[in-house]
N, C-alpha and C positions, 0 to 999 in steps of 0.2 A: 435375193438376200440383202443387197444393198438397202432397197428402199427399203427393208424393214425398220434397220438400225433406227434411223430419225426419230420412227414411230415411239421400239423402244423406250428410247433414253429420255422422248416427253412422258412416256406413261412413267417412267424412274421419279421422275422430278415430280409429277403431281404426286406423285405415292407419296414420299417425303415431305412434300408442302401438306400434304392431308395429316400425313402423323404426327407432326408438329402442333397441326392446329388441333390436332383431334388431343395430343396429352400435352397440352399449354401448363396443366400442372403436376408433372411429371418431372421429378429428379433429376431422372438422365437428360429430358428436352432441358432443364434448364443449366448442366451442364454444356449441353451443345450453344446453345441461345448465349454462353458466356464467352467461348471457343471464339464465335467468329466475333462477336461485339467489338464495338473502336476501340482502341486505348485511350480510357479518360485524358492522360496528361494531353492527348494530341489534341482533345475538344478544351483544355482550357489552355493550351499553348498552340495552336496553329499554326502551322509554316508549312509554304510552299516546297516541294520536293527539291531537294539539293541547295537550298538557300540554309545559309547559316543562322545556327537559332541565338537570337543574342543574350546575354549574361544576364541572369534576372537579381543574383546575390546582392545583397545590399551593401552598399560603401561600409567599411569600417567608421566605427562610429569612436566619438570624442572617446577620448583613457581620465579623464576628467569631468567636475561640472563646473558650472560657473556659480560662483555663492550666493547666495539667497539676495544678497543687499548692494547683487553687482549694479551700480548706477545705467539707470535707461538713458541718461543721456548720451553716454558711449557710445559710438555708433559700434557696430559690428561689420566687421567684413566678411561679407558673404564667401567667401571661398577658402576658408579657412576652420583648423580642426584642432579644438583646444587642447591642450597637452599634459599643461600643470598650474596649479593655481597656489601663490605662497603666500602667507601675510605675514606681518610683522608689524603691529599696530604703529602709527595709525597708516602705514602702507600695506597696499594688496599690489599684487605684480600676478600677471596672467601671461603664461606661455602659450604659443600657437604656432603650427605647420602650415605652408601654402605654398602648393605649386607656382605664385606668382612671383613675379621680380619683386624686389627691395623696392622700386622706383614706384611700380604699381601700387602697391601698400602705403608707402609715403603720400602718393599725387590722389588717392583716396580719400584717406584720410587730414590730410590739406583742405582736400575742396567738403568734406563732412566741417569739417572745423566753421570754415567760413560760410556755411551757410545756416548753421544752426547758430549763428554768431556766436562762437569760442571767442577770448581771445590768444591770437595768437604769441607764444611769450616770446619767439627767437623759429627766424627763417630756418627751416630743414638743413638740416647737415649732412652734406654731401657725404663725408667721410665716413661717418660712425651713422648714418640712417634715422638718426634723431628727430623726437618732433614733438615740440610740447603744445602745451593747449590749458587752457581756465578758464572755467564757467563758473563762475559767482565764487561758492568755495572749492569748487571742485578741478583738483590739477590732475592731468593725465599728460603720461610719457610716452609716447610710440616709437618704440628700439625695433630697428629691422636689419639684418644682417642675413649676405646669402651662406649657407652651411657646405659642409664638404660633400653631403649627399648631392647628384646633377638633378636642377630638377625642383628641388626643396628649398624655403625659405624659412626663416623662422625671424621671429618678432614677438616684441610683448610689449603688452598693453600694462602702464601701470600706475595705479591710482591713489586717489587720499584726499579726502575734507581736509582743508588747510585753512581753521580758524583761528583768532587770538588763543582760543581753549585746547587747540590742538597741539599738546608738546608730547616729548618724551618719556610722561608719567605714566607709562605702561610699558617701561624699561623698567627693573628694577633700579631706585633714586640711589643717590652716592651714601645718606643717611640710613638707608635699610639693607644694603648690602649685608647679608650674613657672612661677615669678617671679623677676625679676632679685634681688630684693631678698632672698628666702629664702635665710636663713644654715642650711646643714645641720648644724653644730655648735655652739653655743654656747662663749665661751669663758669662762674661769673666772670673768672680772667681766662676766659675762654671765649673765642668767635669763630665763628664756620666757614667766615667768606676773610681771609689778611688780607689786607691792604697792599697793595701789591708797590705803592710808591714807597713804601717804610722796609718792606720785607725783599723787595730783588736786592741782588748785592750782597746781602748779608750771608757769609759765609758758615755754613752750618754742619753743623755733623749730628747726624740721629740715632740717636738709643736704641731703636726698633729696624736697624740694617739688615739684623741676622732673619725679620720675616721678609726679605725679599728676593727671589726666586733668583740661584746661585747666578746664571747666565743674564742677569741683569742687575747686579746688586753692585758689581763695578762703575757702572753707570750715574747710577744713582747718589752714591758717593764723591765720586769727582762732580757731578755737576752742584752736589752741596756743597762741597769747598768753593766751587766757584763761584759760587750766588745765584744761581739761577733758579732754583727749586724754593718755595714755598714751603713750609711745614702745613700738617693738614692743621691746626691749632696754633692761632697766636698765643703768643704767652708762653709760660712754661707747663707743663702735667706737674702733679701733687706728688712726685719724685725728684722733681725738678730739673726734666732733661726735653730734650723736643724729638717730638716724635714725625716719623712722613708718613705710616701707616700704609705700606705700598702694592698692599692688593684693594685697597679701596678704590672705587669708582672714580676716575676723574670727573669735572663737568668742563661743559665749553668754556667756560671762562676762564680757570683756572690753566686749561692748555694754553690760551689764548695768550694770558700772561709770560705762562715759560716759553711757548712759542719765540718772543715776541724779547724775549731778555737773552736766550739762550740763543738765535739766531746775530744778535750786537754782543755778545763780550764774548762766544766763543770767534768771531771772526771781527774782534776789534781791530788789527790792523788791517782789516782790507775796508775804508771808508764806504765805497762803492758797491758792498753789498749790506750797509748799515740798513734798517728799517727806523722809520719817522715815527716818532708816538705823537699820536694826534693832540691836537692844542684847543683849548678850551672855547674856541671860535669856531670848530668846525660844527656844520650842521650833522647833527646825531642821522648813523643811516641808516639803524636799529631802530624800532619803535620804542624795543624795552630793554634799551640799552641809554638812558637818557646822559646829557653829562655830568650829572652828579651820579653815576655809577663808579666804583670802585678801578670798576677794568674799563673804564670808558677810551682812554687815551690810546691802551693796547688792541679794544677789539674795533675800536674805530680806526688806528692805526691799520691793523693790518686789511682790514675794506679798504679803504684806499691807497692799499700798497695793490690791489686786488688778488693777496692770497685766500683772502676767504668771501667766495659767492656772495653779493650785494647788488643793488639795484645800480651802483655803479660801476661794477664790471657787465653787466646787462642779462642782471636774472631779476626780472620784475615780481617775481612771488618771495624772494628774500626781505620779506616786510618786517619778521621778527625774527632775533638772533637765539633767544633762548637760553641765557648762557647759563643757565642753570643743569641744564639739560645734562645727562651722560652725555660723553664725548663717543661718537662710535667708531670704530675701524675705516670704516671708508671716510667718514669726515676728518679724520686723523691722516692720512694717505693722502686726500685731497687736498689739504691746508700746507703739506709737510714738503712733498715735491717738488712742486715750483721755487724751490727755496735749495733745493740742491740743483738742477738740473732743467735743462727748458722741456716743457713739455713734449711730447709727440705730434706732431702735425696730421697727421694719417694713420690709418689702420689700426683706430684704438675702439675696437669692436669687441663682441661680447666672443665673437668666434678666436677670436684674437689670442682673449684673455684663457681661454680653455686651452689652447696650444700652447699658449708659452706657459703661464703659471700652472696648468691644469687642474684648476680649483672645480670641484665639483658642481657647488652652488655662485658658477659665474653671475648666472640671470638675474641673481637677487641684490647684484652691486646698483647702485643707482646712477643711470647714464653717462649723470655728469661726471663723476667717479672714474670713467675707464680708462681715460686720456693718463691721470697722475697713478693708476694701479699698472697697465702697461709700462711706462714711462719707470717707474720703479724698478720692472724685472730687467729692465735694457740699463739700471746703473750699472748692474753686476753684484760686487761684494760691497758695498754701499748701497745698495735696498734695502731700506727699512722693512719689509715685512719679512726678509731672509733676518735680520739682524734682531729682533724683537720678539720672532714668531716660529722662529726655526722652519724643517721642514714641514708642511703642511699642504694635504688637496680639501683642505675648507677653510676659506677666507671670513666665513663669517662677518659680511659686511655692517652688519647691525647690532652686531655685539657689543656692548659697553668696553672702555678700553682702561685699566688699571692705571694709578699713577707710577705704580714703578713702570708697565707697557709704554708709558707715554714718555718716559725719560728714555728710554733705550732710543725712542723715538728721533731725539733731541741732542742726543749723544754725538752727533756726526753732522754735519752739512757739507754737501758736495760731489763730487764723484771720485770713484777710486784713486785718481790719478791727481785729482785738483779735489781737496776736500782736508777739511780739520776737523780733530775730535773735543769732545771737551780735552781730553785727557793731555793733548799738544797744551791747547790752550791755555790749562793752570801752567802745565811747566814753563810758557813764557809768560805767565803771570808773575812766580813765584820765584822766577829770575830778576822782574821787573823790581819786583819788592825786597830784591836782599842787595841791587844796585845800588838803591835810593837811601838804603839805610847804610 
């Protein structure tokens, strides 16, 4: 009985192997022929028995692109995932994630620099992660800061053709502002640019107060009694009163001027923080700011006081001042700062800025910028951007800045504790003047 079995179970098998071949196109054979067949995934994935099969899913890819006219000279860092891309002509600013250090990204982009011959405009800064760079016209910023995620870095690349032709005319100009107060024509006893040596000083009061926004209209006021605000119109208007027009656009030069007047008569008894108006001997540090400009004295002045970025404080791309230009938020905050307060030494980083002020659009301030916008939140109740701007999470670094904005600006120098207003200032003006008489 035993030896049978063997016999059987091979005659079972050939039986089977015969009906298979014999109905090869037969339904049910080819139900069965599918039964035992391999499982595809295992012939296009292979792996040995109890070895771990590894992850085939693709990396999450960029939440952004890069725009069509991103410059090739940029190098790219390989190890990194673009995040957000903002422009605001004529600068483009690129966010990016990377698991590498602040240091790795910097020591990168160093040795890209120098060997595609950049030049390099100012050594890496240890503190804020900084790193600029200039190829013919083209200037790039490399901001790297480690983030609160372990692990994550984050950093932006940020860019701009920086030609004679490249200015601010793709801001809305201070003349096309759609404002009540914008006169489209000038008329003959009318000029657009006063004279700034005829007009500081002159104590003013303006017809047109009541358009300026209630939380700054105080301001504005005391500093016209005091002399330090300009009217937008020399001469008189065909009513025959002067107007300051206070939602209209400032430009650089006219800050520069009240900067620069309001900074000496509101803190005329402290000699020691006077500011120097440049003298007709010095070499112009502006290209097009020559010394027969109007603000020549005040925008040359304050360059070599170095409250405003110049080849002499050591920003070699500051070739032209523009001062026609809108004045923006951060160059307003940048200029305004150092004039209350020394700046911050450390930790005036983009992560920085998001913690203390929790501005939503931090990344879009401009490097140099973060030092005097930090530095501002640490005055306290003497920050100009709490005092001018109320509360706010968008800074809005590029924003044009109003002239009544710019007087709220100018209203105060100093810090809570050590600091004068205009508004001190007239009342020991106007002490001084009923002495005397």
């Amino acid at each position: 009985m035993f030896t049978k079995r063997p016999a059987i179970s091979l005659s079972l098998i050939i039986l089977l192997l015969s009906s298979l071949t014999a109905c090869a196109n037969n339904p049910a054979s080819k139900n069965l022929e599918q039964t035992f067949a391999a499982d595809p995934q295992l012939k296009q994935n292979p792996a040995n028995l109890g070895e771990k099969v590894a992850n085939t899913k693709p990396q999450n890819q960029p939440i952004a692109e890069l725009p069509a006219d991103f410059p090739t000279e940029i190098p790219r860092y390989p190890n990194a995932q673009l995040q957000e891309v903002t422009s605001t002509l004529p600068v483009t600013n690129t966010r990016w994630f990377t698991p590498d250090s602040a240091d790795k990204i910097q020591n990168f982009y160093k040795q890209q620099f120098q060997d595609n011959n950049w030049q390099l405009l100012d050594q890496p800064d240890r503190q804020t992660g900084n790193l600029e760079a200039r190829l013919n016209d083209l200037k790039v910023t490399v901001a790297s800061v480690p983030t609160q995620n372990p692990g994550v870095t984050e950093f932006t690349i940020q860019y701009l053709k920086e030609t004679p032709q490249t200015t601010a005319e793709t801001t809305p100009s201070p003349t096309t502002e759609a404002t009540p107060e914008v006169a489209a024509t000038p008329t003959p006893q009318e000029t657009s640019a006063p004279d700034a040596t005829i007009l500081t000083g002159t104590s003013l009061t303006f017809s047109d107060i009541n358009k300026t926004p209630k939380e700054l209209r105080s301001f504005v006021t005391e500093l016209g009694e005091l002399g330090v605000l300009t009217p937008a119109k020399t001469g008189k208007t065909d009513d025959n009163t002067t107007v300051f027009e206070p939602n209209k656009v400032i430009t650089k030069r006219e800050f520069a001027r009240w900067l620069m007047a309001a900074n000496n008569q509101i803190q005329a008894n402290q000699p020691a923080k006077q500011m120097r108006l440049a003298n007709e001997s010095s070499q112009p540090t502006f290209q097009d700011v020559p010394r027969t400009d109007p603000d020549f004295a005040a925008i040359q002045g304050l360059a070599e006081a170095g409250i405003i970025p110049s080849q002499l404080s050591g920003d070699n791309t500051a070739l032209l001042f523009r001062p026609d230009a809108p004045l923006t938020r951060e160059q307003m905050i940048l200029w305004k700062v150092p004039l209350d307060t020394k700046l911050t030494t450390s930790g005036a980083t983009f992560d920085a800025i998001k913690q203390t002020w929790g501005f939503q659009d931090t990344f879009k301030i401009e490097p140099k910028a973060l030092k005097a916008v930090l530095t501002d939140f640490q005055n306290g109740d003497a920050s100009n951007i709490r005092r001018v701007f109320g509360y706010t999470t968008l800074f809005q670094p590029k924003k044009p800045v109003t002239r009544a904005e710019a007087a709220g600006t100018i209203w105060f120098f100093g810090t809570p504790t050590e600091g004068i207003s205009a508004k001190e200032a007239l009342k020991v003006k106007n002490q001084s003047s009923s002495t005397q008489n």
